[in-house]
C-alpha positions in Angstrom: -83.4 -96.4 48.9 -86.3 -96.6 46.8 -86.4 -99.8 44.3 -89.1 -98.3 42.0 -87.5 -94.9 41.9 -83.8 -96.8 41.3 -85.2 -99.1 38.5 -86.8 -95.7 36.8 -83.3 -94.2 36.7 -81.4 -97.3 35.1 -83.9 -96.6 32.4 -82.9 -93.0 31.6 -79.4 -94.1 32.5 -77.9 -97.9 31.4 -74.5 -97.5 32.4 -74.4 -98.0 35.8 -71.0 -96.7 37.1 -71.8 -93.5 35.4 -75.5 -93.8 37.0 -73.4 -94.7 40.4 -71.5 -91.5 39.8 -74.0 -89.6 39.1 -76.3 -90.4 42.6 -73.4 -89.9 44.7 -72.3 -86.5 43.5 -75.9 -85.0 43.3 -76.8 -86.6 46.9 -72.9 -84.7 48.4 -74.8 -82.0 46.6 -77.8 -82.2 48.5 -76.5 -82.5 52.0 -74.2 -79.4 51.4 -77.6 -77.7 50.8 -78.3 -77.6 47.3 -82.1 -77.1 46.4 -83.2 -80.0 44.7 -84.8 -80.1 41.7 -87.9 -81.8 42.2 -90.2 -81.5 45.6 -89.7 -84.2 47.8 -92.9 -85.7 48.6 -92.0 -85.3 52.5 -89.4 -83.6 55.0 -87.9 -87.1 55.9 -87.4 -88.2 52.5 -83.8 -89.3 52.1 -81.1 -87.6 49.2 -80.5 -90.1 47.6 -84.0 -91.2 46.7 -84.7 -87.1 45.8 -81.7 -87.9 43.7 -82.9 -90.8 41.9 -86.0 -89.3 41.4 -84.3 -86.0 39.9 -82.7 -88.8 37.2 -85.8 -90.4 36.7 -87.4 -87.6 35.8 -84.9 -86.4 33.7 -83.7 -83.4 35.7 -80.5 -84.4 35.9 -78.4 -86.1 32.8 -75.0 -87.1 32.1 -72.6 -85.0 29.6 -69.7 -87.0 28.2 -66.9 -86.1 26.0 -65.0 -88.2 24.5 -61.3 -87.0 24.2 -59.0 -88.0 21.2 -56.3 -90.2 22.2 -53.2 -88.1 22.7 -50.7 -87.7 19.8 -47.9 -90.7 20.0 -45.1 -88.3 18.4 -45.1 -90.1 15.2 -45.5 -87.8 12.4 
């Protein structure tokens, strides 16, 4: 794993569970053959630093909703 590359994406993303979850589902996405969004600089390059750099780079973000807490019953 790429330091540099890691550092860049804890920049575009502070909240590092959500970055945690964001690397390993986009490198699962990558080994099942899913083209990647930036060209990796070389055929041995690993997915998870073509991940990070997709973040980095902002080719990949994080969506989150917010949900409302559910309704207690009291009226």
């Amino acid at each position: 794993m790429n330091l540099d590359l890691l550092n860049d994406a804890k920049k575009r993303v502070t909240n590092i569970p959500v970055l945690i979850n964001m690397i390993s589902k986009r490198v699962r996405q990558l080994n099942n053959g899913a083209r990647p969004y930036v060209r990796p600089e070389s055929h041995d390059v690993e997915a998870v630093d073509i991940a990070l750099r997709e973040i980095a780079e902002g080719k990949i973000i994080a969506e989150m909703t917010f949900a409302s807490p559910a309704p207690s019953g009291e009226e």
